[in-house]
C-alpha positions as a Markdown table, in Angstrom:
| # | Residue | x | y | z |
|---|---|---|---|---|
| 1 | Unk | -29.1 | -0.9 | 15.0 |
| 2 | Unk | -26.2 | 1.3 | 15.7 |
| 3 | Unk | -23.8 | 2.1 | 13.0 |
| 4 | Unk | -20.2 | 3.7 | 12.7 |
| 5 | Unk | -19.5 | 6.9 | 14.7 |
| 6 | Unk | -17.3 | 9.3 | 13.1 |
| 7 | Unk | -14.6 | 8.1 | 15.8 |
| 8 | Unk | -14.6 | 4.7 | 14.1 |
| 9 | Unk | -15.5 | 3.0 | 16.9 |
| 10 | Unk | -18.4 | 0.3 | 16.0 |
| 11 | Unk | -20.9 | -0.3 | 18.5 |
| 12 | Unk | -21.5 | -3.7 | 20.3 |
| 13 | Unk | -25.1 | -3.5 | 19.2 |
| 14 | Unk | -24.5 | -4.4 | 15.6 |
| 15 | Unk | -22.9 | -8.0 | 16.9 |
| 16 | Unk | -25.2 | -8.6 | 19.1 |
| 17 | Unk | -28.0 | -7.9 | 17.0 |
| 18 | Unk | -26.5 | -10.8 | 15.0 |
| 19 | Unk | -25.2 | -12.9 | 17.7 |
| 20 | Unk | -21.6 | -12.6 | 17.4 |
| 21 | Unk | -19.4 | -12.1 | 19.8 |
| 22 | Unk | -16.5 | -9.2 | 18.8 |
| 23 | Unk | -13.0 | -10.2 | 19.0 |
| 24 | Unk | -9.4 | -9.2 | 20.3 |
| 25 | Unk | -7.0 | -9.4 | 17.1 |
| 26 | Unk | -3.7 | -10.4 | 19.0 |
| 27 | Unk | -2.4 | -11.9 | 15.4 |
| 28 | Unk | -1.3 | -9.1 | 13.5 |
| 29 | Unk | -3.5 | -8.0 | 10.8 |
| 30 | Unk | -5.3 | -11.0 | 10.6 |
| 31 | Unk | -7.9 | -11.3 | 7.6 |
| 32 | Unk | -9.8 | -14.2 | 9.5 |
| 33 | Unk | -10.2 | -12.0 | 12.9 |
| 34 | Unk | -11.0 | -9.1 | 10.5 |
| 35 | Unk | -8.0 | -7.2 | 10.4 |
| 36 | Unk | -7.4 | -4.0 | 11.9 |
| 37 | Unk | -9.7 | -1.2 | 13.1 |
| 38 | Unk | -10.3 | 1.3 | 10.0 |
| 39 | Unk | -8.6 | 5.3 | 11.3 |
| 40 | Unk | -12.1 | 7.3 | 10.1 |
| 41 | Unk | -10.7 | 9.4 | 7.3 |
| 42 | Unk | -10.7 | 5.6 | 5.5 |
| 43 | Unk | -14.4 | 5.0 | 6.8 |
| 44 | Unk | -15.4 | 8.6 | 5.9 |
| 45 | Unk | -14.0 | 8.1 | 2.7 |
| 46 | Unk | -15.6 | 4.7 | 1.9 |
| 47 | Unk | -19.4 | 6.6 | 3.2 |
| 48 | Unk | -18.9 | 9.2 | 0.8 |
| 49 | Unk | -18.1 | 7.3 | -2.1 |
| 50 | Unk | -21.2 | 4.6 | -1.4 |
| 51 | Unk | -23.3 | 7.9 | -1.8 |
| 52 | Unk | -23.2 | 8.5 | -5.6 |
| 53 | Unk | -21.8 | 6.3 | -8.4 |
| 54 | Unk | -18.9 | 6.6 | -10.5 |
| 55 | Unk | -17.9 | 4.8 | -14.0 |
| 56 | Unk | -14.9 | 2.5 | -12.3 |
| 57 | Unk | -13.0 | 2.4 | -15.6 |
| 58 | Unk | -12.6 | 6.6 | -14.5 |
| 59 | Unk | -12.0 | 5.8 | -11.0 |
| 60 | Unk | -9.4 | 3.2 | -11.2 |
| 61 | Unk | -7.5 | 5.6 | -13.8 |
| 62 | Unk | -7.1 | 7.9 | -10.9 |
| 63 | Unk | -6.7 | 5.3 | -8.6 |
| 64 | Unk | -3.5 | 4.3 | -10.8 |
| 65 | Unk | -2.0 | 7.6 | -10.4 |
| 66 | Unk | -2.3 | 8.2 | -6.7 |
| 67 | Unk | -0.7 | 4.2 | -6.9 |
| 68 | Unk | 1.9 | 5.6 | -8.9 |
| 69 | Unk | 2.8 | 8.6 | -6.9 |
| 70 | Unk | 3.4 | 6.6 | -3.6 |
| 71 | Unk | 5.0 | 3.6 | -4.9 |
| 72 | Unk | 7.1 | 5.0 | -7.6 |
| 73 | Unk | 5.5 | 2.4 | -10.2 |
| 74 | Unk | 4.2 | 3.3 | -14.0 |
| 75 | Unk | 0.6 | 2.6 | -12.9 |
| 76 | Unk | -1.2 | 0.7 | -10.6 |
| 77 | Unk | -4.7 | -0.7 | -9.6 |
| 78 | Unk | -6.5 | -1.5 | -6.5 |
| 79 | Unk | -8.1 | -5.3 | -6.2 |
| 80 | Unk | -9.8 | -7.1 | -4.0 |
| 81 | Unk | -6.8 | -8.3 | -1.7 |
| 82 | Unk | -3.0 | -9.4 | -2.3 |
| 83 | Unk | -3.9 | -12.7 | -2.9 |
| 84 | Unk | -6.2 | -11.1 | -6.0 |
| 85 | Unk | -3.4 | -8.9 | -7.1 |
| 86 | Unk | -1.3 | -12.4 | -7.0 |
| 87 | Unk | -3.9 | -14.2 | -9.9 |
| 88 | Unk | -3.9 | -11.0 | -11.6 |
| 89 | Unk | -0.2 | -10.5 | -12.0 |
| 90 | Unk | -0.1 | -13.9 | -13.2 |
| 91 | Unk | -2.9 | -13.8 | -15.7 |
| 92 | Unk | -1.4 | -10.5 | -17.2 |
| 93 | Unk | 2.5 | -12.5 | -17.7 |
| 94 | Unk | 0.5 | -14.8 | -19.1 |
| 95 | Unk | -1.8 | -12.9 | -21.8 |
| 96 | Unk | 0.0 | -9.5 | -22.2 |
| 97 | Unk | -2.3 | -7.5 | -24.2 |
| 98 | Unk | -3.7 | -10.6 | -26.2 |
| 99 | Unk | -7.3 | -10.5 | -26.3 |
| 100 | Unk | -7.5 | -14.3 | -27.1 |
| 101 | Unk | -5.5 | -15.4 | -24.3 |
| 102 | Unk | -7.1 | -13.8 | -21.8 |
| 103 | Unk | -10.9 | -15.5 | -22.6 |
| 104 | Unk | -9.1 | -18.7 | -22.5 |
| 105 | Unk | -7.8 | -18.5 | -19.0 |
| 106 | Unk | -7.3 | -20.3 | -17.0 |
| 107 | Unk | -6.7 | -22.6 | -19.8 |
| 108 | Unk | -3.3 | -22.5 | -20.8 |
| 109 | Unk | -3.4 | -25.3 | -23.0 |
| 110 | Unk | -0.4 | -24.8 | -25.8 |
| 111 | Unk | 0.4 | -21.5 | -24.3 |
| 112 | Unk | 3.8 | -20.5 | -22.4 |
| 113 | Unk | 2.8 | -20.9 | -19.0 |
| 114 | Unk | 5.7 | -21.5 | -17.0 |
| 115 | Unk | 6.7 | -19.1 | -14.0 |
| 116 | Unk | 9.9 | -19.7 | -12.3 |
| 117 | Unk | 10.3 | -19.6 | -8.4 |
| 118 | Unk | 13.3 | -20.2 | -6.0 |
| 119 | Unk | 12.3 | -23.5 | -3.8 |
| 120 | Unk | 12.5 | -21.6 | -0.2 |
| 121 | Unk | 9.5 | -19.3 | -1.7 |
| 122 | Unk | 7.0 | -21.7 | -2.1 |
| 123 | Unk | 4.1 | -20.9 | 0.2 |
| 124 | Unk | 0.5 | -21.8 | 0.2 |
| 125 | Unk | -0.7 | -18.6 | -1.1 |
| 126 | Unk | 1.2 | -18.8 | -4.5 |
| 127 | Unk | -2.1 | -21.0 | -5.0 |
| 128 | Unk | -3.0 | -17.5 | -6.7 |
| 129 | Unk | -0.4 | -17.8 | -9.1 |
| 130 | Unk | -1.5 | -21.4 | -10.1 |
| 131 | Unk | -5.5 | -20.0 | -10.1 |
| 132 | Unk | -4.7 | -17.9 | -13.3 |
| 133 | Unk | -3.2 | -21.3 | -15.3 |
| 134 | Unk | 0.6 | -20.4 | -14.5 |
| 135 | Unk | 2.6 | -23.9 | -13.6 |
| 136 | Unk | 5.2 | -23.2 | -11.3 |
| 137 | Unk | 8.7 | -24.7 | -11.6 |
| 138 | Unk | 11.1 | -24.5 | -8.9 |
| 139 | Unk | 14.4 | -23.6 | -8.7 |
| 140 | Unk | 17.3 | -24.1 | -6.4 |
| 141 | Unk | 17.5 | -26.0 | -2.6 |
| 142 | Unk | 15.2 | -25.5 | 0.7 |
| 143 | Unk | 18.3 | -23.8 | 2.1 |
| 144 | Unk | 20.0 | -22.1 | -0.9 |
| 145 | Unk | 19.5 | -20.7 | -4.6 |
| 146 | Unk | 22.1 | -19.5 | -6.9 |
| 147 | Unk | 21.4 | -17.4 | -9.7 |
| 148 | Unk | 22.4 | -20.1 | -12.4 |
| 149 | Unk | 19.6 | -22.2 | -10.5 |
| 150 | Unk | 17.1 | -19.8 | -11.5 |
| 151 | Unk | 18.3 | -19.0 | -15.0 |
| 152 | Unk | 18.6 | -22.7 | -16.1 |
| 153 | Unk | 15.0 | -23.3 | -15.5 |
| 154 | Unk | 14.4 | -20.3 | -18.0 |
| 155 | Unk | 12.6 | -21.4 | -21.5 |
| 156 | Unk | 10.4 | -20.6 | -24.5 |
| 157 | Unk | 7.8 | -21.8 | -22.0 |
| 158 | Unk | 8.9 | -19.1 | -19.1 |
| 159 | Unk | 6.4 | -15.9 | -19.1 |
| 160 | Unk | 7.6 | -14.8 | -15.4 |
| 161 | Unk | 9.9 | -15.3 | -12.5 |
| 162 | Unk | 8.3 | -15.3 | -8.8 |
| 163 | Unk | 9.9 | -13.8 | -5.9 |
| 164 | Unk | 8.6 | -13.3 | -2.1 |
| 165 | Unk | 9.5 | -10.1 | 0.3 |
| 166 | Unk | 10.8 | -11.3 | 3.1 |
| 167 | Unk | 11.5 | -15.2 | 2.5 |
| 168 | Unk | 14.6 | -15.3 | 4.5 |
| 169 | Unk | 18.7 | -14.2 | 3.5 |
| 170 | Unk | 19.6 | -17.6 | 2.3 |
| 171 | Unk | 17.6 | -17.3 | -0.8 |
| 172 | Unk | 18.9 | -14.8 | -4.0 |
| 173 | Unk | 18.4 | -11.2 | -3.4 |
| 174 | Unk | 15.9 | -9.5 | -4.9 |
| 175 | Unk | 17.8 | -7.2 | -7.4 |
| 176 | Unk | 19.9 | -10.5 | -8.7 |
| 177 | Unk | 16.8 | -12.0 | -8.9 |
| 178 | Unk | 15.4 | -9.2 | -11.0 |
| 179 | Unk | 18.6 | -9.3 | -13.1 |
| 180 | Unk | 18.4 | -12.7 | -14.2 |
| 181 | Unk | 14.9 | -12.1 | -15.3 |
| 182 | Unk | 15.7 | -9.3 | -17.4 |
| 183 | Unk | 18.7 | -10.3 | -19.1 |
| 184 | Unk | 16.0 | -12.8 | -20.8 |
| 185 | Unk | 13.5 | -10.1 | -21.0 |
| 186 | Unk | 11.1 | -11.4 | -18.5 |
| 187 | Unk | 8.9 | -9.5 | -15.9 |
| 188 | Unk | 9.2 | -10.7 | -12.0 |
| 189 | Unk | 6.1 | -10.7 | -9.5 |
| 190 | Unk | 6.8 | -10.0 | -6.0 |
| 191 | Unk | 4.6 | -10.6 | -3.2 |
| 192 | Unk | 4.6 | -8.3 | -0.9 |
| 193 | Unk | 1.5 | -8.4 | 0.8 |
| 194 | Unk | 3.2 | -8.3 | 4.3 |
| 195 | Unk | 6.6 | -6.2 | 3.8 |
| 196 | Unk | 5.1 | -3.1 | 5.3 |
| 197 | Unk | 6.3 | -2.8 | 7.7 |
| 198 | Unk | 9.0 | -1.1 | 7.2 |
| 199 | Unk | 7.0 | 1.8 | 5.1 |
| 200 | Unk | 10.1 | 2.0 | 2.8 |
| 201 | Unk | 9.1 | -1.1 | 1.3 |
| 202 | Unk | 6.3 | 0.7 | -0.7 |
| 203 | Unk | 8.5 | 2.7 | -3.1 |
| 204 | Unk | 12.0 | 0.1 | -2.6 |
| 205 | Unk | 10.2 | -3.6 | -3.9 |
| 206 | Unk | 9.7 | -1.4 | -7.1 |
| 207 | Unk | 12.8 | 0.5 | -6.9 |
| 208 | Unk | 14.6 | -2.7 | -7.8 |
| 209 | Unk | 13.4 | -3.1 | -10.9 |
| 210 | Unk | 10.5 | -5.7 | -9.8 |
| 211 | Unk | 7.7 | -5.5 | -12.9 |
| 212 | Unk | 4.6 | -6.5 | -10.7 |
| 213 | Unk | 4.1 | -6.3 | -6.9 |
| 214 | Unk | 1.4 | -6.8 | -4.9 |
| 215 | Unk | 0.3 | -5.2 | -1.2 |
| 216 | Unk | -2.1 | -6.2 | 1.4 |
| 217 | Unk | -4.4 | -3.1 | 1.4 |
| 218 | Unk | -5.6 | -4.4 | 4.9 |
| 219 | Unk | -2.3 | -4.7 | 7.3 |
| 220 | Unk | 0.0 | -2.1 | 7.7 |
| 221 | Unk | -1.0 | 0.6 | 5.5 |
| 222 | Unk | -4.8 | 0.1 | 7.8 |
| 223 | Unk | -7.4 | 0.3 | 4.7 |
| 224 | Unk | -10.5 | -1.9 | 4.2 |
| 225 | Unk | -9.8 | -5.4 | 4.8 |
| 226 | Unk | -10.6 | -6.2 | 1.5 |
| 227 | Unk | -8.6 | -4.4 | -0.5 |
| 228 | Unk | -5.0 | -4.8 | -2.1 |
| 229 | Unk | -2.6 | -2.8 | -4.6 |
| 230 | Unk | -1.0 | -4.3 | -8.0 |
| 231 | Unk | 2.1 | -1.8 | -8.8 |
| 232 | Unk | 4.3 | -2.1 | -11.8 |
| 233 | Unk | 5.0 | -1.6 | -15.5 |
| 234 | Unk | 2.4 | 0.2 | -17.3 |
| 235 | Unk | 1.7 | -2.6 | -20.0 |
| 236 | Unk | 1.3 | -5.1 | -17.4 |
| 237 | Unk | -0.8 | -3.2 | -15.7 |
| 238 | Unk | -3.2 | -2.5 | -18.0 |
| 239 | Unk | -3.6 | -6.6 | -18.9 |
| 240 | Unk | -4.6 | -6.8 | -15.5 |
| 241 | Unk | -6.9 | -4.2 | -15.6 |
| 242 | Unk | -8.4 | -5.4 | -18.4 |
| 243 | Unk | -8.7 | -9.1 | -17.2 |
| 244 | Unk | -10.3 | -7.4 | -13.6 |
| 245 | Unk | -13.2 | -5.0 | -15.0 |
| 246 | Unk | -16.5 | -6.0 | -15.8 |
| 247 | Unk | -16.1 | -6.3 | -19.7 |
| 248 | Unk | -20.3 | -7.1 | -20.3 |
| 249 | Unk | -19.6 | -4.4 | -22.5 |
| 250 | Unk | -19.5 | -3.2 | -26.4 |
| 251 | Unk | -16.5 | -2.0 | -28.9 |
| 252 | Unk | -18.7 | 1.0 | -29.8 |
| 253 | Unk | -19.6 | 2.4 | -26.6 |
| 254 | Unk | -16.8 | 0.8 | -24.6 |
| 255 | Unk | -15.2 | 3.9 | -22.6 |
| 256 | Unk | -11.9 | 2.0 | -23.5 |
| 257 | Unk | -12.5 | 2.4 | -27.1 |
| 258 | Unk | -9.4 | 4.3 | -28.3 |
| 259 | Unk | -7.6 | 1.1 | -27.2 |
| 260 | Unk | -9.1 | -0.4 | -30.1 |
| 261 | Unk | -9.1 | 2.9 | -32.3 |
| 262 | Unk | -5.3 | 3.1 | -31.4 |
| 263 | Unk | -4.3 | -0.5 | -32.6 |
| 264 | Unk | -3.5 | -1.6 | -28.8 |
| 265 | Unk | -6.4 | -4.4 | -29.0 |
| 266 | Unk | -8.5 | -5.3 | -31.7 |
| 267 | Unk | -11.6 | -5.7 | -29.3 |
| 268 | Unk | -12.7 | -5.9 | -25.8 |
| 269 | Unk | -12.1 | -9.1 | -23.9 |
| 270 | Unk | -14.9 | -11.1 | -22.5 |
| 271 | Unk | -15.3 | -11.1 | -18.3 |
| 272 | Unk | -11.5 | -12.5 | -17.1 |
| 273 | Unk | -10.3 | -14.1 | -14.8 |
| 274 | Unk | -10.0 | -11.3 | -12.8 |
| 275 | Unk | -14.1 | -10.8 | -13.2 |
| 276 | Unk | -14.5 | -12.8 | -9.1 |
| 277 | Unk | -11.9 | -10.5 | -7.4 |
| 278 | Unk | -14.2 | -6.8 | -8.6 |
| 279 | Unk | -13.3 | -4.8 | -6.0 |
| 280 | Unk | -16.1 | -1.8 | -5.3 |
| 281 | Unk | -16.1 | 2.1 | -5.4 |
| 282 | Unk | -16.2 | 2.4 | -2.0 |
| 283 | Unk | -12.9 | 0.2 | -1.1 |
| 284 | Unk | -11.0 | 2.1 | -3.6 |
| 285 | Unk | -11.7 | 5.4 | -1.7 |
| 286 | Unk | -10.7 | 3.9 | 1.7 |
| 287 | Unk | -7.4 | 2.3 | 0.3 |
| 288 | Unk | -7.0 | 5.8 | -0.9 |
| 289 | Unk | -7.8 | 7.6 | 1.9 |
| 290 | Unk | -5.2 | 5.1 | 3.8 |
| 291 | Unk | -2.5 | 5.4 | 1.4 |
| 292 | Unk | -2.8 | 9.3 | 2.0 |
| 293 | Unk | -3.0 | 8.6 | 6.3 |
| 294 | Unk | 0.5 | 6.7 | 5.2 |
| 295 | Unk | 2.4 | 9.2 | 3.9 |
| 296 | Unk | 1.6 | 11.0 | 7.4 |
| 297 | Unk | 1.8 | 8.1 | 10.2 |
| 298 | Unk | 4.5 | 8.5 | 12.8 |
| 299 | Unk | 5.9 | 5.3 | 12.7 |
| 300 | Unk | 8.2 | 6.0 | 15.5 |
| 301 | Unk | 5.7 | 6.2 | 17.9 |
| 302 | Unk | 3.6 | 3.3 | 16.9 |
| 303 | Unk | 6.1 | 0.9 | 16.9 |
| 304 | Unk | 7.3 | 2.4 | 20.4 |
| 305 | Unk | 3.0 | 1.8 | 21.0 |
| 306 | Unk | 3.8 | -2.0 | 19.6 |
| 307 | Unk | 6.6 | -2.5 | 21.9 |
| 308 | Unk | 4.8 | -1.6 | 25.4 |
| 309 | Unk | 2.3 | -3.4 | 24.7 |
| 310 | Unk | 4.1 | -6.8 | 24.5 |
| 311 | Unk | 5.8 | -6.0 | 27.2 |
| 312 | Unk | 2.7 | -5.1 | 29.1 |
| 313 | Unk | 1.9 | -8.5 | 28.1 |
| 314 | Unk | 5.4 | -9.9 | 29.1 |
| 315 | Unk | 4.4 | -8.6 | 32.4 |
| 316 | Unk | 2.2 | -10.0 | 33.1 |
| 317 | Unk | 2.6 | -13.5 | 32.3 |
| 318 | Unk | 6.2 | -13.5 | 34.3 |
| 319 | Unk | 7.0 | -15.4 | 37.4 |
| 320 | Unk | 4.4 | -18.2 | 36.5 |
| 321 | Unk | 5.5 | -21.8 | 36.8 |
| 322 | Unk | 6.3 | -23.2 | 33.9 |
| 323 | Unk | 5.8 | -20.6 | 31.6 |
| 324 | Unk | 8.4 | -18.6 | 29.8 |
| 325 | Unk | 7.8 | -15.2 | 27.9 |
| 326 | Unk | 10.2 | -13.2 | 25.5 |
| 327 | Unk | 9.8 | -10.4 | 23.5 |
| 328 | Unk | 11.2 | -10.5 | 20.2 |
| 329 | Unk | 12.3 | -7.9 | 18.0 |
| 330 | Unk | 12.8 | -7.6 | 14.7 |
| 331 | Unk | 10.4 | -10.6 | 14.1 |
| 332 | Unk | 11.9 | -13.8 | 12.7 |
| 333 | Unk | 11.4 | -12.4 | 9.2 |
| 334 | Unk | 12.9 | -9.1 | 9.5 |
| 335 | Unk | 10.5 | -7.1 | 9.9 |
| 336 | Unk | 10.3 | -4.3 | 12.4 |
| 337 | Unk | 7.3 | -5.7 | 14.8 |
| 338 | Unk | 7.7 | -6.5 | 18.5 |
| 339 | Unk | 6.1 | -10.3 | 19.3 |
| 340 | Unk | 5.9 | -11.6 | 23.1 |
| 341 | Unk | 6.6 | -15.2 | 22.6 |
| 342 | Unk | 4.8 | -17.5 | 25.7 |
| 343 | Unk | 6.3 | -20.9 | 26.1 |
| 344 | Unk | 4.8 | -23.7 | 27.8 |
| 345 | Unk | 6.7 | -26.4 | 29.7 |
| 346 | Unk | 3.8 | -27.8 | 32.0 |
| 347 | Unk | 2.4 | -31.7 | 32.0 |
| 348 | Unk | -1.2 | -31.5 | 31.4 |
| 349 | Unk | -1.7 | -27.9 | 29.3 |
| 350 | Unk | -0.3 | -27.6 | 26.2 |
| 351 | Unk | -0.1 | -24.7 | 23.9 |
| 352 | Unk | -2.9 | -25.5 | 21.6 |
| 353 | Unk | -5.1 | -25.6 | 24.5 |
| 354 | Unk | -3.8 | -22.1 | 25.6 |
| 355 | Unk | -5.1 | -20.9 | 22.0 |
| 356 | Unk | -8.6 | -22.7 | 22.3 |
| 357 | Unk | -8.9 | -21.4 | 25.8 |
| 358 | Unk | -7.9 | -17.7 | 24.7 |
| 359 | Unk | -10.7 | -17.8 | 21.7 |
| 360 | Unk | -13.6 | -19.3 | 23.3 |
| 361 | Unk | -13.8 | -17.5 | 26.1 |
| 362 | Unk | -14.4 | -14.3 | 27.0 |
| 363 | Unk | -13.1 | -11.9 | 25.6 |
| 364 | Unk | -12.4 | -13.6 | 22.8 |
| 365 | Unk | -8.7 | -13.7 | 21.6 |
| 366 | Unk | -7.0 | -14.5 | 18.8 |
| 367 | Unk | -3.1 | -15.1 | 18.7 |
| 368 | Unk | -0.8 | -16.5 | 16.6 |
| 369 | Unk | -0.9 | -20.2 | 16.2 |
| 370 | Unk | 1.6 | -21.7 | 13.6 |
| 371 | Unk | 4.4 | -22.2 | 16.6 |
| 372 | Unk | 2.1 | -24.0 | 19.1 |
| 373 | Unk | 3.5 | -27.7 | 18.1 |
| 374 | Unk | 6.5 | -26.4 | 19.7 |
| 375 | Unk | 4.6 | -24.7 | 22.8 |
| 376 | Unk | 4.9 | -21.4 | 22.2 |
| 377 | Unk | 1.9 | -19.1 | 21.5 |
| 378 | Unk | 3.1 | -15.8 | 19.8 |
| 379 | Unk | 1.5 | -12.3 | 20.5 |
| 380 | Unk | 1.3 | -9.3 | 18.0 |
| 381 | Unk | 0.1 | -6.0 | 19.2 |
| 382 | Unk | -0.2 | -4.6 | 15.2 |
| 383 | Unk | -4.0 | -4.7 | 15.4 |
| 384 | Unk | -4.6 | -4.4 | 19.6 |
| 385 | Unk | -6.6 | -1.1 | 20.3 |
| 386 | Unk | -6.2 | 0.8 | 23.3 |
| 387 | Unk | -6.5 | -1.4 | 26.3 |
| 388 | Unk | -6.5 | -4.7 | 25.0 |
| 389 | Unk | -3.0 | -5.3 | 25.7 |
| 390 | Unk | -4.2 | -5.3 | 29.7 |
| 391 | Unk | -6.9 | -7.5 | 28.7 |
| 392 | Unk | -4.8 | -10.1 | 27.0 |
| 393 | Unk | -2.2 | -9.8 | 29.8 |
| 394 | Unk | -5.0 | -10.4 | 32.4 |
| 395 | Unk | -6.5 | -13.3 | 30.6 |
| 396 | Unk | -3.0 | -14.6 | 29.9 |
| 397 | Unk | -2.3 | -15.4 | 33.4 |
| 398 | Unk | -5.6 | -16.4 | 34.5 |
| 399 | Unk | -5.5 | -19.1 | 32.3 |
| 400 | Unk | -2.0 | -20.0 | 32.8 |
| 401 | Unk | -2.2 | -19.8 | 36.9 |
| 402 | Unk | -4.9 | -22.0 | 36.7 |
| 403 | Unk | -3.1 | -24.6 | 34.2 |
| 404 | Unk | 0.4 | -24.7 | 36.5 |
């Protein structure tokens, strides 16, 4: 079987050896097509730190402070994924540094367990939130939220407020958001896993006072798919951390033991909530490694990459009967990314059969599906390698010749 090259490129051979067939990612940095293709300072990274063993309690410590340098947070960890940085940010509002409270999640049983959460940020992944015990209670309209929405939902019961990047202009800005929260003195959780882009995002989210916030480790910043980053307050922080590391593990010979000698504990908790999202030695180096390739990308010329790609795409689909294509930039929720958007006005092919046709055949493609009851299949170039763009383009307008 062949393995990784130093280039990053990933031979056929180890699909086919397992009968898969490799796919085209034309949906952004997709966790069900498998995301993006890993630059090989992340994969080098990840190799050497599968060669030896480390204690993790050591290696997330210095996780936290490269965390801490980029984002501008206290402290930080690295989980498995934004959705696990989500459940652990809940669990720490929750159980602060109370040893009790964390063995009982997710029971929350006669516990404050409340966390506020403007009605236009409801989403399926705040299923995260819920995971850790936390009940969710919504404030405001579909269209609107004022501040005194928010802050008359606020009781003993409350232990954090919700907010998500990017939810749209008619909801309450983060930084009033943030305000309301801490003129009560509670923390706000922001999920972030898909502001980057823009890059700023990584040190501003914090810069507003947020408490928690949680990244996708696996879209724009390009590390292993797997992987995500909890930022925030330094207390909070370590609740998570505690309710995330394997705790089979005892007071005398714990290497977190001055917690206890230092009266910030009375005792290790047992395995937390946290204990199902471990996330391994080797995904912390390669999140590293990519935070570090961050700090050096030339965003300029990647999204001027982005954009001649969908228009390569745009290209190639025009002059077809019955099909329409635009490109459209800044995408609907702000962020900087390019999309070619192809709409379909024809009598017997529909859009959802444009998507079934684009991943079953060959190549395989996957796009962007959510806007298909309305006809139009959306194309992001994030995660498109060189020459796919053509490829998509080609197979674009064979399919669609054929259908008008």
């Amino acid at each position: 079987m062949k393995m990784a090259d130093t280039s990053g490129n990933v031979s056929m051979d180890l699909y086919q050896q397992y009968g898969v067939t490799r796919a085209i990612n034309a949906r952004g940095y997709s966790t069900k097509l498998g995301g993006c293709r890993l630059p090989a300072p992340v994969l080098d990274a990840m190799r050497s730190a599968a060669e030896s063993c480390v204690r993790m309690e050591d290696w997330q410590e210095a996780a936290s402070g490269v965390i801490a340098e980029v984002t501008g947070a206290e402290a930080g960890i690295i989980t498995s994924g934004a959705s696990a940085a989500l459940t652990l940010a809940a669990a720490a509002c929750l159980t602060g540094l109370d040893i009790t409270k964390m063995n009982h999640l997710p029971d929350t049983t006669d516990m404050p367990n409340e966390i506020v959460v403007q009605k236009a940020h409801r989403n399926d992944y705040d299923h995260a939130l819920r995971l850790a015990g936390a009940r969710l209670v919504e404030a405001g309209f579909s269209y609107y939220t004022f501040a005194y929405d928010v802050e008359s939902l606020i009781t003993s019961r409350t232990v954090a407020l919700f907010y998500l990047a990017g939810a749209g202009a008619t909801t309450l800005p983060l930084n009033e958001f943030v305000n309301v929260a801490h003129k009560h003195g509670l923390p706000v959780i922001v999920d972030a896993a898909a502001a980057l882009p823009p890059a700023e995002n990584l040190r501003a989210i914090i810069a507003t006072g947020a408490d928690l916030v949680a990244f996708s480790g696996g879209k724009h910043i390009q590390g292993p798919q797997a992987s995500g980053i909890l930022c925030g307050r330094k207390d909070l922080i370590l609740a998570a951390t505690l309710q995330h590391q394997d705790m089979d593990v005892f007071p005398e010979n714990w290497p977190r033991r001055k917690l206890i000698h230092d009266g910030v504990i009375p005792s290790p908790p047992h395995h937390g909530i946290g204990r199902g999202f471990k996330v391994g030695k080797e995904e912390i180096a390669g999140l590293l490694a990519a935070l570090k390739l961050y700090q050096e990308r030339d965003f300029a010329a990647e999204l001027a990459r982005w954009t001649k790609d969908v228009e390569l795409i745009q290209a190639a689909v025009a002059g077809i009967r019955g099909v329409t294509v635009h490109v459209v930039f800044p995408d609907t929720d702000g962020r900087p990314v390019p999309s070619a958007r192809v709409s379909l006005d024809l009598p017997a092919f529909t859009a959802n059969e444009l998507i079934n046709e684009l991943q079953e055949g060959q190549p395989r493609i996957g796009v962007y599906e959510t806007l298909a009851s309305d006809g139009t299949v959306v194309i992001y170039p994030e995660a498109l390698q060189e020459g796919q763009a053509h490829l998509v383009g080609e197979r674009l307008r064979e399919i669609l010749t054929h259908a008008s």
